[in-house]
RODO-2510 file (C-alpha; in nm, 4 decimals, decimal comma):
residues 267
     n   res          X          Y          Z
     1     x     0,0000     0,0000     0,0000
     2     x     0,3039     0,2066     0,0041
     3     x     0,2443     0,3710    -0,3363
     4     x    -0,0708     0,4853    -0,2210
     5     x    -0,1536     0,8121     0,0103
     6     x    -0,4349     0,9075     0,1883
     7     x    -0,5443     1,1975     0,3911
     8     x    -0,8094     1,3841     0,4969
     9     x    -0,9711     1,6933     0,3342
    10     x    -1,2154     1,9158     0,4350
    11     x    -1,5130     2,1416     0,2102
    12     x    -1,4333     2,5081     0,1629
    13     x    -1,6626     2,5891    -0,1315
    14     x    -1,9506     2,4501    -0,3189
    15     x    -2,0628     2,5738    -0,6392
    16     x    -2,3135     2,4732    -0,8944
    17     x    -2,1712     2,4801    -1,2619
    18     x    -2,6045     2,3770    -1,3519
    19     x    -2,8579     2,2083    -1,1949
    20     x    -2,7318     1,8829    -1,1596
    21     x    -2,3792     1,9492    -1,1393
    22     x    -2,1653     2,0794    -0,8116
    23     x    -1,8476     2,1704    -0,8295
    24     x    -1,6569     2,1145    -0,4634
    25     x    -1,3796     2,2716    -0,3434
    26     x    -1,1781     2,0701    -0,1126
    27     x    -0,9125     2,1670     0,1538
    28     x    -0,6172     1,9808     0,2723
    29     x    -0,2979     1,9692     0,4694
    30     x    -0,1424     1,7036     0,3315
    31     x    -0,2085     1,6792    -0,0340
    32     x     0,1786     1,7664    -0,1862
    33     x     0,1835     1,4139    -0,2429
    34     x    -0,0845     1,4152    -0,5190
    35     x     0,1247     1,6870    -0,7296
    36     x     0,2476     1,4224    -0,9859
    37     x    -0,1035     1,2342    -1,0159
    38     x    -0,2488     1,3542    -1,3769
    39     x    -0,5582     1,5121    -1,3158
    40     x    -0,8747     1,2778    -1,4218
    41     x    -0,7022     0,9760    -1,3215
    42     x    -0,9583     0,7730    -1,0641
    43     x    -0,9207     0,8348    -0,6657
    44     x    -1,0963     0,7041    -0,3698
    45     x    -1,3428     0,8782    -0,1429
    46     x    -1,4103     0,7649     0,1750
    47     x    -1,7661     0,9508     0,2691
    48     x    -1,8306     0,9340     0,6331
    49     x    -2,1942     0,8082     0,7623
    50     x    -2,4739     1,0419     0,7129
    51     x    -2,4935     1,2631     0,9768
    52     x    -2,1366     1,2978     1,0654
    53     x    -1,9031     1,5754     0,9420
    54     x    -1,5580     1,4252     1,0404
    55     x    -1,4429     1,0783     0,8555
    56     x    -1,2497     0,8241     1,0172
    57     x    -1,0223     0,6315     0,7995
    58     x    -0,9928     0,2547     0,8153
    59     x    -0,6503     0,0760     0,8211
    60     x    -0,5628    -0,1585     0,6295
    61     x    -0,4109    -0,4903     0,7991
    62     x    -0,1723    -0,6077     0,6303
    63     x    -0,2084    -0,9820     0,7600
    64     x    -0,5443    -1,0134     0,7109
    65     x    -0,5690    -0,8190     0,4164
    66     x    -0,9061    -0,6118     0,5782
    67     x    -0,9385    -0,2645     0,6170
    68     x    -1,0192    -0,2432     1,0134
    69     x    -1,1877     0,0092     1,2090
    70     x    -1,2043     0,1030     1,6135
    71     x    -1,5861     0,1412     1,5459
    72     x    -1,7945     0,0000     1,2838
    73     x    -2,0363     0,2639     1,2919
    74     x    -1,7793     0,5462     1,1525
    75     x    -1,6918     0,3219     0,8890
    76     x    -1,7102     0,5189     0,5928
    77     x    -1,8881     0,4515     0,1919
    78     x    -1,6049     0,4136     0,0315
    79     x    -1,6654     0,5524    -0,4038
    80     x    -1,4623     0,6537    -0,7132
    81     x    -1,4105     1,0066    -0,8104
    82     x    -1,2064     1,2221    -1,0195
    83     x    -1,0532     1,4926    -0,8877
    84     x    -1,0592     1,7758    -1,1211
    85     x    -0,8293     2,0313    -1,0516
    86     x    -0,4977     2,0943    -0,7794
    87     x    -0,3632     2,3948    -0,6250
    88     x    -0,0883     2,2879    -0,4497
    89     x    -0,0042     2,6509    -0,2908
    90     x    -0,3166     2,6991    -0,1299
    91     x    -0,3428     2,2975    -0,0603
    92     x    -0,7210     2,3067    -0,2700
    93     x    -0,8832     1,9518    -0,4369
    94     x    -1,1814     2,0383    -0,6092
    95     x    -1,4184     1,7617    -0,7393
    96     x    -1,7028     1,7668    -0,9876
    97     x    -2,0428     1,5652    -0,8962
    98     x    -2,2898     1,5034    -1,1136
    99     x    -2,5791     1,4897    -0,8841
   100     x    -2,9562     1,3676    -0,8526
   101     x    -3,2198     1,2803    -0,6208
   102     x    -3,2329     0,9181    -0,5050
   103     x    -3,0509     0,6695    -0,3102
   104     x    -2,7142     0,7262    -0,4078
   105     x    -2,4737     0,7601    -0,1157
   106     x    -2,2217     1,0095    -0,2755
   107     x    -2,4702     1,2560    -0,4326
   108     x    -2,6825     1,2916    -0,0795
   109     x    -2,2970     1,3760     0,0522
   110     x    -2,2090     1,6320    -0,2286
   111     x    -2,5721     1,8114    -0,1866
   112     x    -2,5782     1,8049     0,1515
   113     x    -2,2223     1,8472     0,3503
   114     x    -2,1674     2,1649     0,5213
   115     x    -1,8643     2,3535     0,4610
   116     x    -1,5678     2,2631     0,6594
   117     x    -1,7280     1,8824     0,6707
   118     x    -1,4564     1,6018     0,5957
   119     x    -1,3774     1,3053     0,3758
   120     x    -1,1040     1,1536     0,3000
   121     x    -0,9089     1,0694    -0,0396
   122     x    -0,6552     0,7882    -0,1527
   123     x    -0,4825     0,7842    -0,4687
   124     x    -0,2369     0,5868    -0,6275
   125     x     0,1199     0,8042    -0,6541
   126     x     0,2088     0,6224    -0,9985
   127     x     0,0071     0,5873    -1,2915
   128     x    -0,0744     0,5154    -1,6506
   129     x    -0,1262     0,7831    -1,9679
   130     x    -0,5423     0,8446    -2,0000
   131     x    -0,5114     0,8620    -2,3378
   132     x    -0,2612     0,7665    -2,6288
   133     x    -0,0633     1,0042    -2,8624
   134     x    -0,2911     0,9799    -3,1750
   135     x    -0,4638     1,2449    -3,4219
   136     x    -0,8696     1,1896    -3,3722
   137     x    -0,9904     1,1089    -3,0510
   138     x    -1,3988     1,0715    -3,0333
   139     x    -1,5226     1,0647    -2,6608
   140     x    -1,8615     0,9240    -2,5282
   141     x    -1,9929     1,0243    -2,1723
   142     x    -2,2825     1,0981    -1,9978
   143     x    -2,2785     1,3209    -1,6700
   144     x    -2,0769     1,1136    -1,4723
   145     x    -1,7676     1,0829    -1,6818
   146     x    -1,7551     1,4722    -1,7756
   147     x    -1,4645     1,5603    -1,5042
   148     x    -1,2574     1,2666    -1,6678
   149     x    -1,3110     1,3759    -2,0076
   150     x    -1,2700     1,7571    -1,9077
   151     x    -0,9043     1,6557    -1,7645
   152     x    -0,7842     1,5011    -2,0547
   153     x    -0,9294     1,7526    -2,3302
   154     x    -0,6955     1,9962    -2,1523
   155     x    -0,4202     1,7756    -2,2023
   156     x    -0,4832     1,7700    -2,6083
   157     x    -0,2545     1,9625    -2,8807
   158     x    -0,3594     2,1496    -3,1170
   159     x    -0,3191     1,9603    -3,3825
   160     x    -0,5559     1,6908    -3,2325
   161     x    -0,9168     1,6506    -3,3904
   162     x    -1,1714     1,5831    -3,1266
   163     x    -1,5509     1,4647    -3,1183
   164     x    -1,7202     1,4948    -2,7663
   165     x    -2,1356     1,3549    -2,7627
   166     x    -2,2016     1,4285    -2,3649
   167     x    -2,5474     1,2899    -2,2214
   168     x    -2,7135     1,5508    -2,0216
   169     x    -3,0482     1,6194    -1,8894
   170     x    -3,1814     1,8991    -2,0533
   171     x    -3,0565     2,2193    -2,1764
   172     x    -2,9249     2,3604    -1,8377
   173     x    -2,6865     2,1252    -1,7783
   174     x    -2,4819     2,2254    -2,1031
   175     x    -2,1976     2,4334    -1,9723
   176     x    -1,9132     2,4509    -2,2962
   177     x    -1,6486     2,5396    -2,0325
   178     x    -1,6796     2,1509    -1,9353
   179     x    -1,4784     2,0930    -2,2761
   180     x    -1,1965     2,3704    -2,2936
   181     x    -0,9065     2,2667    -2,5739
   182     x    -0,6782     2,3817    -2,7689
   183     x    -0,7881     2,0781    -2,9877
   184     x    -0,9866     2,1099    -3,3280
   185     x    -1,3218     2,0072    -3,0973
   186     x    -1,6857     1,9390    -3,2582
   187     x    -1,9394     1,8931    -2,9031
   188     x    -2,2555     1,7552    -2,9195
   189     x    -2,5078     1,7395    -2,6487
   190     x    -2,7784     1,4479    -2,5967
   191     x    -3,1212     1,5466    -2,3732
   192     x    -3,1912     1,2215    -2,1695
   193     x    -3,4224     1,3702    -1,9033
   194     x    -3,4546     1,0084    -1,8000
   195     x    -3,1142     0,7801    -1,8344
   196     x    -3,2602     0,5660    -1,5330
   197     x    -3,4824     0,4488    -1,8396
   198     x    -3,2601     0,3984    -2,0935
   199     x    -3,0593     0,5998    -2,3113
   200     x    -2,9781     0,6420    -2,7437
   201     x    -2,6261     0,7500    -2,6579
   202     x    -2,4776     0,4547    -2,8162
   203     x    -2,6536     0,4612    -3,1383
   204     x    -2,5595     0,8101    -3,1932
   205     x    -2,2120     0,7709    -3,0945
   206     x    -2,1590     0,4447    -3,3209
   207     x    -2,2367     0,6883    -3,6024
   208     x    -2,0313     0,9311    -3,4957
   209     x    -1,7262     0,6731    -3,5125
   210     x    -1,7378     0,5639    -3,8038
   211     x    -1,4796     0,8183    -4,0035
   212     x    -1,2085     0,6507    -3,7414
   213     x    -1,2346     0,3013    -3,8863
   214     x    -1,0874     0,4771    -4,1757
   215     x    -0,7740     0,5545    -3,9902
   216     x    -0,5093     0,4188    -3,7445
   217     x    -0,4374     0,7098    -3,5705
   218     x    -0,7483     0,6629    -3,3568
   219     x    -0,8986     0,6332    -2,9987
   220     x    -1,2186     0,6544    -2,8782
   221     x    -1,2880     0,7120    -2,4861
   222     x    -1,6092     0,6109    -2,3391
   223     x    -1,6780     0,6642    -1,9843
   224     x    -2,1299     0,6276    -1,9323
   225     x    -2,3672     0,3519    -1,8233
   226     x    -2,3020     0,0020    -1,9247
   227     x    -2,5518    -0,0728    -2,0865
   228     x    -2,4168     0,2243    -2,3418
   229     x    -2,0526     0,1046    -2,2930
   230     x    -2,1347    -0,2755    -2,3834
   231     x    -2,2872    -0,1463    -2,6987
   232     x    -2,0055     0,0642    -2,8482
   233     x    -1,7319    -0,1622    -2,7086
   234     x    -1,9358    -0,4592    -2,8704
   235     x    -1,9627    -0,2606    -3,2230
   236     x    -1,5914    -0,1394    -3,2737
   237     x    -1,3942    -0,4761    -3,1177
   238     x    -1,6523    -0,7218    -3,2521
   239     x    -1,8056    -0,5941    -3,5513
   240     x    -1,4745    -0,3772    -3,6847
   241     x    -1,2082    -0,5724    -3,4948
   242     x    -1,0450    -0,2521    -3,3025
   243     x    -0,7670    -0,3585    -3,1276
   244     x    -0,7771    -0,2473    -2,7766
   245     x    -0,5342    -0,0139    -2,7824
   246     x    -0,8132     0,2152    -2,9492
   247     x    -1,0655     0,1980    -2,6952
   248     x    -1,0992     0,3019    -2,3145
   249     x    -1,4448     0,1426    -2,2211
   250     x    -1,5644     0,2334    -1,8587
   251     x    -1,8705     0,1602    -1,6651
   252     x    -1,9748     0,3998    -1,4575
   253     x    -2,2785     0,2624    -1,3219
   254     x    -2,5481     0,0817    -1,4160
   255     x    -2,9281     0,0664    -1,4449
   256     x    -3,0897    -0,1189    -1,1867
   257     x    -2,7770    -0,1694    -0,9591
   258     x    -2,7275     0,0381    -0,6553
   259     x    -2,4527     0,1687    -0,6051
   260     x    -2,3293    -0,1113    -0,3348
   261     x    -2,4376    -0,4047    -0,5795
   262     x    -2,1637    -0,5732    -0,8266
   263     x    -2,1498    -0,4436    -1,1763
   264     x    -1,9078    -0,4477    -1,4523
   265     x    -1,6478    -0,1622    -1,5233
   266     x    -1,3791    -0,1676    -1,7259
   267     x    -1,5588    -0,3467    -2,0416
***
């Protein structure tokens, strides 16, 4: 566990960039570590029980291979974020959450913690590229995998064509800023008002990919729900025989499973 650190930060500022999406501002002493972590790459939160507004972190045992706590009832929901932006003077995380009413541990957390309420953060101190050096890059993402795709766009040269087909839920939720490049970038926005029901993300983005089976110097990021994933991983490995080097396929969640149940990510 030696490559990975954890600490504990604390909220300073909330914002919302739209209706369903809150930008947190996150305060810590002890996050110098994280200054060579590429922002978008995944991180742990550990969200303390509801009610509570300090976090206590669980140790791992290295015997029993168990993270242990003194008290059961602090454990904390531990869930995958990106963090999207470090300021390493003023020791500032911020992270972006697409939230929504319902039953979802993390979102009741963002929407709801006062400021100067805690979590903690882990993240691995080495890591892998997000993307590969190529010419056309076509993401795929619905709300949820907007800070990921946000990090890397920023990351893009100019000489770089880029497609980006974000899933949102209406018209309010379409903030441009999400998708700042000096890339040649096309964006298109989807309305789902409902993606608990289903969503046509897939079909449009299939559509959208097909100039890249025309070239080599390709990749195509996907980062939504699964059953949208499955789809467009299905269509370019299966039915145009991508190799995988062209494709980042990611789960982010997935209808009908809460957010505790088992589901697929990395497709």
């Amino acid at each position: 566990m030696s490559n990975i650190h954890r600490t504990v930060i604390r909220v300073v500022e909330k914002e919302y960039l739209s209706p369903n999406f809150l930008r947190i501002t996150l305060q810590g002493d002890d996050i110098a570590p994280y200054q060579e972590v590429p922002l978008g790459v995944n991180n742990k939160i550990f969200i303390p029980p509801k009610g509570h507004t300090t976090v206590e972190m669980p140790i791992f045992n290295e015997e029993t291979r168990l993270w242990e706590m003194d008290n059961e009832a602090n454990r904390p929901t531990v869930r995958t974020y990106t963090h999207r932006l470090i300021d390493l003077e003023k020791g500032l995380l911020t992270m972006d959450f697409a939230v929504h009413e319902g039953d979802s541990i993390a979102c009741d957390w963002a929407m709801n913690a006062p400021i100067g309420s805690e979590i903690g953060v882990a993240m691995k101190l080495n890591h892998r590229e997000l993307r590969p050096e190529v010419d056309n890059y076509l993401f795929v993402t619905d709300m949820t995998g907007i800070p990921v795709v946000s990090a890397i766009l920023e990351t893009l040269p100019e000489t770089a064509n880029v497609s980006v087909i974000a899933e949102i839920l209406d018209k309010s939720d379409e903030v441009p800023e999400h998708f700042s490049t000096r890339a040649n970038l096309t964006l298109e926005w989807v309305h789902n008002p409902t993606p608990d029901q289903g969503s046509t993300l897939s079909e449009r983005a299939i559509t959208l990919a097909k100039p890249l089976h025309l070239t080599d110097s390709r990749f195509v990021h996907v980062t939504a729900e699964y059953a949208t994933v499955r789809a467009i991983r299905d269509h370019l490995r299966n039915d145009h025989a991508w190799e995988a080097r062209d494709l980042f396929a990611c789960s982010y969640w997935q209808i009908g499973k809460r957010e505790n149940e088992p589901r697929e990510k990395r497709i």
